[in-house]
N, C-alpha and C positions, 0 to 999 in steps of 0.2 A: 244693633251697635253697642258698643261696651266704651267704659272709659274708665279713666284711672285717678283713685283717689287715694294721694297719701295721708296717711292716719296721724297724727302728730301727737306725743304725747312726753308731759316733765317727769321723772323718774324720781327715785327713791336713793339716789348717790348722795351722801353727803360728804361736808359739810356745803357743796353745792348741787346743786341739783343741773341734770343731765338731759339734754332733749335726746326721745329717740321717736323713729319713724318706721313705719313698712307699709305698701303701699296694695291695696285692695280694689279688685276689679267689680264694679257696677254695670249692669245694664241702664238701658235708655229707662223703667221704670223708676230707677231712682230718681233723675232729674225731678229738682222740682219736688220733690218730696223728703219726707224725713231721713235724714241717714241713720242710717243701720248701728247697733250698738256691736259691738268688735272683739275679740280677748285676747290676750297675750301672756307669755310666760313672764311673770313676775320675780320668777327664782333668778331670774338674770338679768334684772335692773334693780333689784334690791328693795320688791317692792314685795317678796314672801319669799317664803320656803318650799321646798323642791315638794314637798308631800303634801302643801295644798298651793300650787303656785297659780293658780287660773285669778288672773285681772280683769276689769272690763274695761272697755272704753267708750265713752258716750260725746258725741260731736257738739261742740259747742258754739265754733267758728266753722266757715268756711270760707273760699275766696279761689278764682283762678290760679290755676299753676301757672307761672311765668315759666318755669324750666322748659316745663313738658310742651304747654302752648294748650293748641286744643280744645277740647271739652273739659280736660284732666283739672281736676280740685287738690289742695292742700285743705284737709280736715282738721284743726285741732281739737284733743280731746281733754275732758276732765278722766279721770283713775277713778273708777270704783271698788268696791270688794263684788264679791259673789252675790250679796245681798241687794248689791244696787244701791247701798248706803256709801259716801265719799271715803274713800279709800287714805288712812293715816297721812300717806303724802299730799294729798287734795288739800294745796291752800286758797283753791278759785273758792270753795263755796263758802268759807267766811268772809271773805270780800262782795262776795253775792247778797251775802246776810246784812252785810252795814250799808252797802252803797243801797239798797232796797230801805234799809232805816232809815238812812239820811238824805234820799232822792230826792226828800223837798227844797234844800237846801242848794240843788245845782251844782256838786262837786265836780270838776275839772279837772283835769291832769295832764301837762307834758311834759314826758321823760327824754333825757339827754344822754342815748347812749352811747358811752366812748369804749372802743376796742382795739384791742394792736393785733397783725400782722405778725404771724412767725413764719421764715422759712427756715423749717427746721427746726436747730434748737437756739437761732439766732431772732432777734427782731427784724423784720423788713427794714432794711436800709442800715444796719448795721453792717461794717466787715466782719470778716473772718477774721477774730482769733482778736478782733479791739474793738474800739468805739468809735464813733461819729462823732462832730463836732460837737459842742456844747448845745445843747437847748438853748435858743432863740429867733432862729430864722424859720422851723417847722410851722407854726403854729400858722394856719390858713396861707401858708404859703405856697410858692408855683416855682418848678424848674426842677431839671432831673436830680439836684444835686440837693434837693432837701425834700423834694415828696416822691413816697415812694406806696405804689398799689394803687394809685391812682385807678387804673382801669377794672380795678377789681369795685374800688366803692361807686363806680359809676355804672357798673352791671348790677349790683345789690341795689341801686337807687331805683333802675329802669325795670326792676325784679319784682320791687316793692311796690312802685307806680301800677306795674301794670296787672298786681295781685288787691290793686283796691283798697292799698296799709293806706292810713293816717300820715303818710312821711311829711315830716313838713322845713327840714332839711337836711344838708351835709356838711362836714368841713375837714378839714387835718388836723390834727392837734399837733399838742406843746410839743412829744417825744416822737423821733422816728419811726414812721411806721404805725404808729397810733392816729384812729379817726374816730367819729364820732355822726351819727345819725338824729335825727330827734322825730320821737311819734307823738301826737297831740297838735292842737289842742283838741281829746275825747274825754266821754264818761273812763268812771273808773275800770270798769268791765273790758270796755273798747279797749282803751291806751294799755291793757296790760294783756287781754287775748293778744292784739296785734303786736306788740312787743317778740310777746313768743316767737310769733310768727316769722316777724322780722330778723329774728336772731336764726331760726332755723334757715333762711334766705342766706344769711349775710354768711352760714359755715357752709350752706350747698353751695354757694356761689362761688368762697375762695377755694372750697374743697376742686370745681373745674381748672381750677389753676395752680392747682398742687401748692397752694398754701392755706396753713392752716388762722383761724381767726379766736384771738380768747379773749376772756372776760376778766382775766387774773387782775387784780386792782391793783397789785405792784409788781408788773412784768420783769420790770429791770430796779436792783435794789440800787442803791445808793442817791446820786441828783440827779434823779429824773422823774419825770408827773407818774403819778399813777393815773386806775383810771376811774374815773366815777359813771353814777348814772342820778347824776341830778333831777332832780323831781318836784317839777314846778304845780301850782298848790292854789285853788281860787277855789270861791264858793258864790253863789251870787251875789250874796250881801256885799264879800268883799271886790265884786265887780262893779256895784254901783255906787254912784256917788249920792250926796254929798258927806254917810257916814262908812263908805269902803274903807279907808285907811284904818274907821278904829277897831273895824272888824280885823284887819292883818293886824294890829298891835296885837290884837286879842289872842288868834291864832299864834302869833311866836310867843305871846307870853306863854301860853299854856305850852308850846312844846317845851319849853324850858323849867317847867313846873316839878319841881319831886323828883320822883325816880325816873320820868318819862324820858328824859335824856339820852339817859343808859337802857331804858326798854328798847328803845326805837336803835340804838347804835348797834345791840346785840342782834338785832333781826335786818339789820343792812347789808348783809352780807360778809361772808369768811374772810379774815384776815385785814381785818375791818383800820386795824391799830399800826397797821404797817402802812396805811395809807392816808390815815388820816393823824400825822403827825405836828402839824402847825405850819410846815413849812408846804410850800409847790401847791398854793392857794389852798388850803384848808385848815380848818380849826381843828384842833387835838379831841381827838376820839373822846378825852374823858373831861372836856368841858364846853360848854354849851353857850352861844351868842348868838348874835343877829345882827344887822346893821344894814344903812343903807348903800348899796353898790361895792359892799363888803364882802370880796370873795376868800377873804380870810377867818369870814364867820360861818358860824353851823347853817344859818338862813341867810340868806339874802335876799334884801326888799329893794328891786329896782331902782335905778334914780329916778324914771320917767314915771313909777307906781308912789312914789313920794312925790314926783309934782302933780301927777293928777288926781291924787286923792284917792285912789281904787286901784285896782290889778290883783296881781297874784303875789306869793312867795316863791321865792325857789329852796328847797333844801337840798343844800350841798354834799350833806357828809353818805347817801346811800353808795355802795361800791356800782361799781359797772358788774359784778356779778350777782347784786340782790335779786332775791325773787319780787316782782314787781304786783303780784297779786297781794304779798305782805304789806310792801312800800306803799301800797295805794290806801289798805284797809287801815294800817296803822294812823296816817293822816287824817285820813275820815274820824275814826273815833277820838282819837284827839282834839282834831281842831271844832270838827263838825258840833263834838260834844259841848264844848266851850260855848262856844257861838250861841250854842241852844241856851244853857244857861246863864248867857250876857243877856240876852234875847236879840242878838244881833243875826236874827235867820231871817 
């Protein structure tokens, strides 16, 4: 008997990076044992050139296919060169490098990813040729006349469930046609393999329904949300009581330290400054806050993580298009760093 494994892998498009897929047939030998390392033409994900285009691919994740059902796997992979050395687009293995540094310290991460709906070259739930009502009945709302793709994020949900993701919820967001997912709470590794993973779901899923699903963080210009992928942030110190809280001071002070502001804003993803303008809950791209239950700042620190003395962060300003392997590493060495040198590990 054979079965069918899709190979998943991030590509080399910038200034955002591209999930692409092809799917390879296994015998009953593989079960159960290691999978097989893969190649693909690189001259046409922008990952080389046509006169030495050979990629590898080496399995990192695995998990049931929900499409297929079955025995059938979805594979994710890391990109290598020829050499078996991480291949220039490969940002998994610098985040393999710090969370492996900093594993003493019990980093955590749940990401909040928000996406919209296109049919076509319209948002879901837009007319033809105008707009929808103002933004403020969408947000976590019910009825046909303000949520729309419903059945689509509730097949992505029962996709993700039954592939084994971290999903740990759903909801509508502010703008029509915009939803949002959230994976965690896992390790760094976990919440940003399964992320991938997730997102490849969430475009096979609307792709059966002939619409399409993006990440663009300012779909529609003018007054309306974009989209984020907020990126919630603990460590163990700053889980436990009774000195949690001054580990999180610690942590937002140091994001806010120096140049680290702007390091971290520039690796959030494309079109960063279109989205994070001060207005439609966020802080302006080029200055840096915190505050409690403050979704108009760069971090936000719970209300109920201020009354109980511990919890996590949230940073708010990553896009919904960041690579999440960065967003997780960049944290880590920031905050993780600090932490060490408070001695608050």
């Amino acid at each position: 008997m054979t079965f069918k494994a899709e190979y998943i892998w991030i590509d080399g498009t910038e200034p955002t990076a591209k999930l692409r897929s092809k799917t390879k047939i296994l015998g009953d030998d593989a079960k159960g044992a290691e999978l097989p390392l893969w190649g693909f033409d690189g001259s046409s994900t922008n990952q080389a050139e046509g006169r030495t285009s050979d990629c590898v691919l080496r399995p990192v994740f695995s998990c049931p296919d929900p499409i297929r059902g079955g025995d059938d796997i979805l594979v994710l992979c890391e990109v290598l060169d020829i050499t078996l050395a991480p291949h220039p687009s490969n940002t998994r293995t610098a985040l393999a490098e710090a969370a492996e540094r900093f594993a003493a310290q019990e980093p955590v991460f749940g990401i909040e990813q928000e996406y919209t709906f296109f049919d076509g070259s319209r948002p879901l739930g837009f007319p033809e040729g105008g707009f929808p009502a103002p933004q403020g009945g969408y947000y976590c709302g019910v009825g046909a006349d303000e949520i729309f793709g419903r059945e689509i994020v509730e097949e992505h949900l029962d996709n993700c469930l039954t592939a084994g993701l971290g999903i740990s919820g759903i909801n509508a967001e502010v703008m029509p046609g915009q939803w949002e997912f959230q994976v965690g709470p896992l390790s760094p590794l976990q919440v940003a393999d399964q992320l991938w993973v997730a997102r490849w779901l969430l475009y096979r899923t609307a792709e059966g329904h002939g619409i399409s699903a993006t990440l663009d963080p300012k779909p529609v210009k003018g007054d309306w949300n974009g989209a984020g992928a907020h990126t919630n942030f603990s460590t163990r110190a700053m889980r436990e009581g009774p000195e949690g809280y001054a580990a999180i001071i610690t942590a937002c002070e140091a994001l806010g330290e120096g140049s680290r502001p702007m390091d971290h804003v520039k690796s959030y993803g494309a079109g960063i400054d279109d989205r994070l303008t001060g207005l439609h809950e966020t802080a302006p791209w080029d200055a840096y806050s915190y505050g409690v239950g403050d979704r108009g700042a760069s971090v936000r620190i719970p209300w109920q993580v201020e009354r109980d003395g511990k919890g996590y962060i949230e940073d708010r300003r990553p896009n919904a298009n960041v690579d999440p392997y960065v967003v997780t590493r960049l944290l880590i060495d920031t905050c993780c760093t600090a932490l060490e040198k408070a001695g608050q590990v």
